[in-house]
C-alpha positions in Angstrom: -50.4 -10.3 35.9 -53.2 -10.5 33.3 -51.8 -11.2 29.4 -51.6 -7.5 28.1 -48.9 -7.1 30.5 -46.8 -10.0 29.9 -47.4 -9.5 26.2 -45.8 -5.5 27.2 -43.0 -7.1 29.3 -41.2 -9.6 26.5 -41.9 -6.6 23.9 -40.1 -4.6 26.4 -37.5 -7.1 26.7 -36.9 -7.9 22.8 -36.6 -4.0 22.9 -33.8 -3.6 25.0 -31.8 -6.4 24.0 -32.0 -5.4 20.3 -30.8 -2.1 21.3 -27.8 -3.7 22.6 -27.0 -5.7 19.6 -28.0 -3.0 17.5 -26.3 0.4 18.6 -22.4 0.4 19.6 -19.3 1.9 18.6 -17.2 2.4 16.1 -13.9 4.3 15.2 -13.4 6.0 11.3 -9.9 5.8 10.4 -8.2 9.1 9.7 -8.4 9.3 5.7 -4.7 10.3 5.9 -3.5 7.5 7.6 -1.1 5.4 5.5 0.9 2.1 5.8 3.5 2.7 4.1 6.8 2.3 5.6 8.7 5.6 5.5 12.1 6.2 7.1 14.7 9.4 7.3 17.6 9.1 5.0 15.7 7.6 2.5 18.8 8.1 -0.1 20.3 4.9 1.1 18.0 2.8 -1.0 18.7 4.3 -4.1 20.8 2.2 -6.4 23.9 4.3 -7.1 26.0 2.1 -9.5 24.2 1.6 -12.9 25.1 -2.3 -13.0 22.9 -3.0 -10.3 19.8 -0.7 -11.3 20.4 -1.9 -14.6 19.3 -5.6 -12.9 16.2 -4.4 -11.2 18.2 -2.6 -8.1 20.0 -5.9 -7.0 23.1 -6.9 -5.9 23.3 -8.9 -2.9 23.8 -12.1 -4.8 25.3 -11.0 -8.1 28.7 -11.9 -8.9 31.5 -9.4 -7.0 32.4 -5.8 -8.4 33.6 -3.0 -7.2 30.3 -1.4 -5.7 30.2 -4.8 -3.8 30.3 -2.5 -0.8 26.9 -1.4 -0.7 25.6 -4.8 -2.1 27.3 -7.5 -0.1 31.0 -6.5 0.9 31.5 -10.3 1.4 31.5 -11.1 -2.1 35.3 -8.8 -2.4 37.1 -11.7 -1.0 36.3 -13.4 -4.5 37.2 -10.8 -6.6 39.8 -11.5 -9.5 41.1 -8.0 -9.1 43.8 -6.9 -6.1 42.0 -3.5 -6.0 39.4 -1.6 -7.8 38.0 2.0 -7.8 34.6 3.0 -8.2 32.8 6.2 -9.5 28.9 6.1 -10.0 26.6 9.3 -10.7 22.8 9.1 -10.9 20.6 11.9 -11.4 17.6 12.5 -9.2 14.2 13.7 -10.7 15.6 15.0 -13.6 12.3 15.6 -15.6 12.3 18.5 -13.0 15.3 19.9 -12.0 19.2 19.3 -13.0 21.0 19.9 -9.6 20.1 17.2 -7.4 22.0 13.6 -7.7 23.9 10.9 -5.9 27.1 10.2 -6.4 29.4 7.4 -4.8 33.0 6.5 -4.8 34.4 3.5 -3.8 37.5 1.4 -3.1 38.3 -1.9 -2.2 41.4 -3.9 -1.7 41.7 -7.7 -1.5 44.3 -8.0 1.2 45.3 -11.7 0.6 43.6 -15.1 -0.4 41.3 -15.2 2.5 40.4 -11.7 3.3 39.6 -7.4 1.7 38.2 -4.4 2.6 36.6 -1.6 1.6 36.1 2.1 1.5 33.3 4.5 0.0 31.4 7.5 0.0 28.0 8.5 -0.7 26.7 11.9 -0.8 23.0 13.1 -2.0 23.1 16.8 -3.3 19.1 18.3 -2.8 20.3 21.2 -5.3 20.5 24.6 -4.4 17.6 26.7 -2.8 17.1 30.2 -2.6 15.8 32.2 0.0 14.9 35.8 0.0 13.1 37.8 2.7 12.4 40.7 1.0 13.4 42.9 -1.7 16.0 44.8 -0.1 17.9 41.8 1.5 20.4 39.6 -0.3 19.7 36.1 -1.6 20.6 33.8 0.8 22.0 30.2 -0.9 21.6 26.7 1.3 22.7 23.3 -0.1 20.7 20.6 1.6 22.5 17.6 1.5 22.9 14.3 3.4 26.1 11.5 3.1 27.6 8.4 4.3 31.1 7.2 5.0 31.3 3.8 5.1 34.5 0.9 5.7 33.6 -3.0 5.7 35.8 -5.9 6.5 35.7 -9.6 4.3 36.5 -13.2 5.4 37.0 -15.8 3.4 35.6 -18.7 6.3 35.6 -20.7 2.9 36.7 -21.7 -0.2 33.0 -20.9 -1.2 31.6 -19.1 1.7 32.7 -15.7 3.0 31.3 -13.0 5.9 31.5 -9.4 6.0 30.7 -6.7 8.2 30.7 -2.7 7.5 30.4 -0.1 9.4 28.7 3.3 8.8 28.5 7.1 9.5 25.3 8.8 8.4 25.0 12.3 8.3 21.9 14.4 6.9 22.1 17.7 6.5 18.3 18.9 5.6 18.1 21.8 8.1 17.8 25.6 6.4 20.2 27.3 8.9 18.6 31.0 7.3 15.2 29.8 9.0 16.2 28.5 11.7 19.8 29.4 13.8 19.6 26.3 15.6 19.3 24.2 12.7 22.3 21.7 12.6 22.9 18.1 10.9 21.1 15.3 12.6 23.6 11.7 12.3 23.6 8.5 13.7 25.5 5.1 12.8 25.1 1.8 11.1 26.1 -1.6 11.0 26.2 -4.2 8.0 26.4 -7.8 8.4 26.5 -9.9 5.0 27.0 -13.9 4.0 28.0 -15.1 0.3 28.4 -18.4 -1.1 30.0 -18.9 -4.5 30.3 -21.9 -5.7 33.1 -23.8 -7.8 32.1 -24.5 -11.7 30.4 -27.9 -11.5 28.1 -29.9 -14.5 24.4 -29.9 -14.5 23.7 -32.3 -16.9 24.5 -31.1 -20.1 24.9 -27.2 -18.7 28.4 -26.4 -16.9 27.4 -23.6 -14.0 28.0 -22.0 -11.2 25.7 -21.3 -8.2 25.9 -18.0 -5.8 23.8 -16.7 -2.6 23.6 -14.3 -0.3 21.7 -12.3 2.4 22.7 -9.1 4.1 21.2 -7.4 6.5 21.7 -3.4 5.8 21.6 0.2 8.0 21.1 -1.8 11.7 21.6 1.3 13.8 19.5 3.5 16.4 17.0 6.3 15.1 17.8 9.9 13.3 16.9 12.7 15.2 16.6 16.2 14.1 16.9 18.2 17.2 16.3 18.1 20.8 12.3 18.8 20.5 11.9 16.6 17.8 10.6 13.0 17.3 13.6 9.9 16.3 13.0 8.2 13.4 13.8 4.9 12.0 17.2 4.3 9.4 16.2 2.0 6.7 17.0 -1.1 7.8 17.0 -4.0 5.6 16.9 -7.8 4.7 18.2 -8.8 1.7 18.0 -12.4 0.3 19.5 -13.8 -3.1 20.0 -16.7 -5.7 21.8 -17.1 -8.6 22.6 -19.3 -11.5 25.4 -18.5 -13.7 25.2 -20.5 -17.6 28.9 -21.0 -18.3 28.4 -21.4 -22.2 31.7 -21.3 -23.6 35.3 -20.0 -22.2 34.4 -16.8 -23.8 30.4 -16.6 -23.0 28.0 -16.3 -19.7 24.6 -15.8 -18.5 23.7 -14.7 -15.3 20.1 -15.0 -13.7 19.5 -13.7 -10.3 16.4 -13.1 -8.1 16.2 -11.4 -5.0 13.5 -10.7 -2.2 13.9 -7.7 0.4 12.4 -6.4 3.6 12.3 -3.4 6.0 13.3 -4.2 9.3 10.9 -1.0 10.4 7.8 -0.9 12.2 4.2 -0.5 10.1 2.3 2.3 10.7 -0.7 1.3 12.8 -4.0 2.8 11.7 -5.3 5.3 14.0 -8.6 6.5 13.9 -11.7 8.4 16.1 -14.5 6.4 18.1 -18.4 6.9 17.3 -21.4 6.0 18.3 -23.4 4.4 15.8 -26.9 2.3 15.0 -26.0 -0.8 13.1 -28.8 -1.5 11.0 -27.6 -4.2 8.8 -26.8 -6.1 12.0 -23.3 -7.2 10.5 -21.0 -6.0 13.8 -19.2 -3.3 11.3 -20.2 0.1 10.1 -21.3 0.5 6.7 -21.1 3.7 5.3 -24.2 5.2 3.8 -26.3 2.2 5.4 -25.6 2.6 9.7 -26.5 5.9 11.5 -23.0 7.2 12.7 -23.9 9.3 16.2 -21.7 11.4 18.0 -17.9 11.3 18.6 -16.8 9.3 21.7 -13.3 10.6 21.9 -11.2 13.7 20.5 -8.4 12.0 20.3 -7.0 9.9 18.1 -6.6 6.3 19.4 -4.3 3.4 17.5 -7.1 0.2 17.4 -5.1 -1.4 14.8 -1.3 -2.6 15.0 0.9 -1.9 17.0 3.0 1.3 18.2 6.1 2.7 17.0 7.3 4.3 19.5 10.1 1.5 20.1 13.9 1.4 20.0 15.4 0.2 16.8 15.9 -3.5 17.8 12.6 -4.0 19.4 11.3 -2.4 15.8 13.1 -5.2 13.8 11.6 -7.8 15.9 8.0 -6.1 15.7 8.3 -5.3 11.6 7.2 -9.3 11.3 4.4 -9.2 12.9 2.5 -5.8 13.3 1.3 -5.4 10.1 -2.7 -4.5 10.6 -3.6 -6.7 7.9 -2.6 -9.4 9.3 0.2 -12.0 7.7 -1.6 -11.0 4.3 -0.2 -7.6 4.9 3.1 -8.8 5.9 4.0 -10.3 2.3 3.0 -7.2 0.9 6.0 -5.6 2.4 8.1 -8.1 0.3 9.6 -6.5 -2.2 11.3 -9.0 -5.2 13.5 -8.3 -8.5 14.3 -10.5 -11.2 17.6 -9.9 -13.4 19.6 -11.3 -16.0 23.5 -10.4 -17.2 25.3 -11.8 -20.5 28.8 -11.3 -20.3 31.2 -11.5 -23.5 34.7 -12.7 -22.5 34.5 -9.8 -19.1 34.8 -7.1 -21.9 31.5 -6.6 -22.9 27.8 -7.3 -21.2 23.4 -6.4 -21.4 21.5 -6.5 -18.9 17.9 -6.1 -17.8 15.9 -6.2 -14.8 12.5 -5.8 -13.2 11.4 -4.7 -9.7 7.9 -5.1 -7.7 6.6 -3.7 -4.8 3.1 -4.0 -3.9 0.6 -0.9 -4.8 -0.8 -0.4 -0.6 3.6 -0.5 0.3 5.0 2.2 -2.3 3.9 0.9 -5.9 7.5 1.1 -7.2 7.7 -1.4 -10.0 10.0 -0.6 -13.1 11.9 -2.3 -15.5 15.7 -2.0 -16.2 18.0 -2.0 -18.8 21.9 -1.4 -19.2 25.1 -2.3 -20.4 29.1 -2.7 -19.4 31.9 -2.1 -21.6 35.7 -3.1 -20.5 38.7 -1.2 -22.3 42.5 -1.5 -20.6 41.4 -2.1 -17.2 38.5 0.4 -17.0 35.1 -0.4 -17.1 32.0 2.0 -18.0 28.2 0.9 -17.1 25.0 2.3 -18.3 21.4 2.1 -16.8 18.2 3.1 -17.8 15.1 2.9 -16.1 10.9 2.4 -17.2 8.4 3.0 -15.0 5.8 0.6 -14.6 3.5 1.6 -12.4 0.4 4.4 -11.8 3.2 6.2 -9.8 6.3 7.6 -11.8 9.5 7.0 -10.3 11.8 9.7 -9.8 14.4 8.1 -12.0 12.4 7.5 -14.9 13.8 7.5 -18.1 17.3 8.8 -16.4 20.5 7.4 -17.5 22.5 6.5 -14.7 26.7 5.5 -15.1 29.5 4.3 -13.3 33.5 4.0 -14.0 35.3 1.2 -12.7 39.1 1.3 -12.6 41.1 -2.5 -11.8 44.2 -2.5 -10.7 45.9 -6.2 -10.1 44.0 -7.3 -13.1 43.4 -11.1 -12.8 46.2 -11.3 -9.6 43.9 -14.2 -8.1 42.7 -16.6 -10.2 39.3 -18.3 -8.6 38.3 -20.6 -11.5 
């Protein structure tokens, strides 16, 4: 083998084996593709009482009241009260229309020293919507809607710590029965189990106080489905996690601080995307846009390459929602949500309150901030809310004023202080 040929062999050589680390594959994602968590019934994390959205939509470690039941049902077994009765209304993108809103009613009773329970309501009205199929036939009038029914059960294990669980119907009602004849409500059921602690008024120094937790964990119940053809679809289920610090001034004067943290308990969307051939120039192992020659398409269909599926029951889903975010643990926090709020209270008869609430941008971008107050007159109590966007997306309940009526009964018939 003279030297011209050995010189054409490693050139040959050098050849091939940059073409191998040079040209490979590499899959788009879909520009559709999102990551953030979406679930049916979505009305269940709206804040219906105007107390709690007036603290940044929190409530799992505040101090008991009557719409304890969506909250943290554990915390009735510590109300002062023997019963209470509670009527909330909130309306629902009202720089739109005026006919859709969520209502709740809700009563509790505290049974004895150790133990309460607890019955409400919640029903989302989606308005009115007209159909017409042509100008000879009649309007035809359908009332989407979609509502729970919920009852929960309180222990007092003891004097400072309490369990509760709750049980729940959902029903959602979304179907336009004009369209189609088979149309009919799709339900399913849930399952709440909460913790509280409360603690006795102790001295920090020079600051008397009083500290309170809890944790919940909210809507643990199989998927929605529609009808028989359809796909199932995860209830939001929910972690909830709380601290608090009340400031007992004076006999007459309090302030409240709270913070709270929250997860879904449902799968992330994995990324899906389409495979391609492609020439990687820059020599980097990724595809840079603009730079890399993209060649032809390797598959038609679309393939997950990132995450995991969701095509799981619901308890395998709470087990994976830790751990198949595609961005890794980075991604995971994201998919914490927190809130911050604060409560001054006047001898129980009067009270302002403010809030704020974060989610990241790439899991929803809801972050707003809260402000409210509670008034207390013969045994009845009326609470205001009103919420500020703070984010590039507007929330549906910006600048809405949200209120709820409480009625006591057994005023001050246990006496836990």
């Amino acid at each position: 083998m003279n030297l011209k040929k050995i010189i054409l062999f490693f050139i040959a050589v050098f050849t091939l084996q940059l073409n191998a680390q040079t040209s490979s594959t590499v899959i788009i994602p879909n520009s559709s593709d999102s990551r953030v968590i979406t679930t049916g019934v979505p009305f269940l994390l709206i804040a219906s009482d105007a107390r709690a959205a007036s603290m940044g939509d929190m409530g799992v470690a505040t101090s008991v009241d009557a719409y304890s039941q969506y909250w943290n049902p554990s915390k009735y077994v510590f109300s002062e009260n023997k019963s209470g009765f509670g009527l909330s209304y909130t309306p629902y993108l009202s720089k739109l229309v005026n006919d859709i809103s969520l209502g709740n009613l809700t009563y509790f009773n505290r049974i004895n020293e150790r133990s309460a329970f607890a019955v409400s309501l919640r029903y989302f009205s989606l308005g009115e919507i007209e159909i017409i199929q042509d100008e000879f036939s009649q309007a035809l009038i359908e009332k989407p809607n979609e509502m729970t029914m919920d009852i929960s059960y309180s222990l007092r294990l003891a004097d400072e710590f309490s369990m509760g669980v709750a049980l729940r119907y959902l029903r959602s009602d979304l179907r336009i029965q004009a369209v189609d004849e088979t149309a009919k409500a799709a339900s399913s059921f849930a399952v709440d189990l909460s913790a509280y602690y409360q603690g006795e008024e102790q001295s920090f120094g020079d600051i008397d106080g009083r500290i309170r937790g809890g944790a919940i964990i909210q809507n643990l119940g199989p998927k929605i489905k529609y009808d028989e053809s359809g796909s199932e679809t995860f209830i939001p289920t929910n972690l909830k996690l709380g601290g608090g610090f009340d400031f007992l001034l004076d006999q007459y004067n309090t302030v409240s601080v709270t913070a709270e943290v929250s997860k879904m308990l449902v799968p992330t969307p994995p990324i899906l995307g389409r495979e391609y051939n492609y020439s990687d120039i820059n020599e980097n192992g990724v595809y840079d846009d603009g730079v890399d020659e993209l060649g032809e398409l390797v598959s038609t269909d679309n393939i997950i390459y990132q995450g995991q599926s969701t095509d799981v029951d619901f308890m395998s889903g709470i087990f994976q929602s830790f751990s198949d975010a595609p961005g890794g643990f980075n991604e995971e926090l994201k998919e914490f949500t927190w809130a911050l709020g604060a409560e001054y209270k006047y001898d129980d008869s009067f009270a302002l309150r403010a809030g704020y609430f974060n989610e990241s941008e790439e899991k929803g971008a809801r972050k707003f901030l809260a402000l409210g107050a509670g008034f207390k007159f013969s045994g009845t109590k009326v609470d205001l809310s009103y919420l500020f966007s703070a984010s590039k997306v507007p929330s549906p309940l910006e600048n809405t004023l949200r209120f709820s009526l409480t009625f006591d009964f057994g005023s001050n018939q246990y006496l836990e202080y």
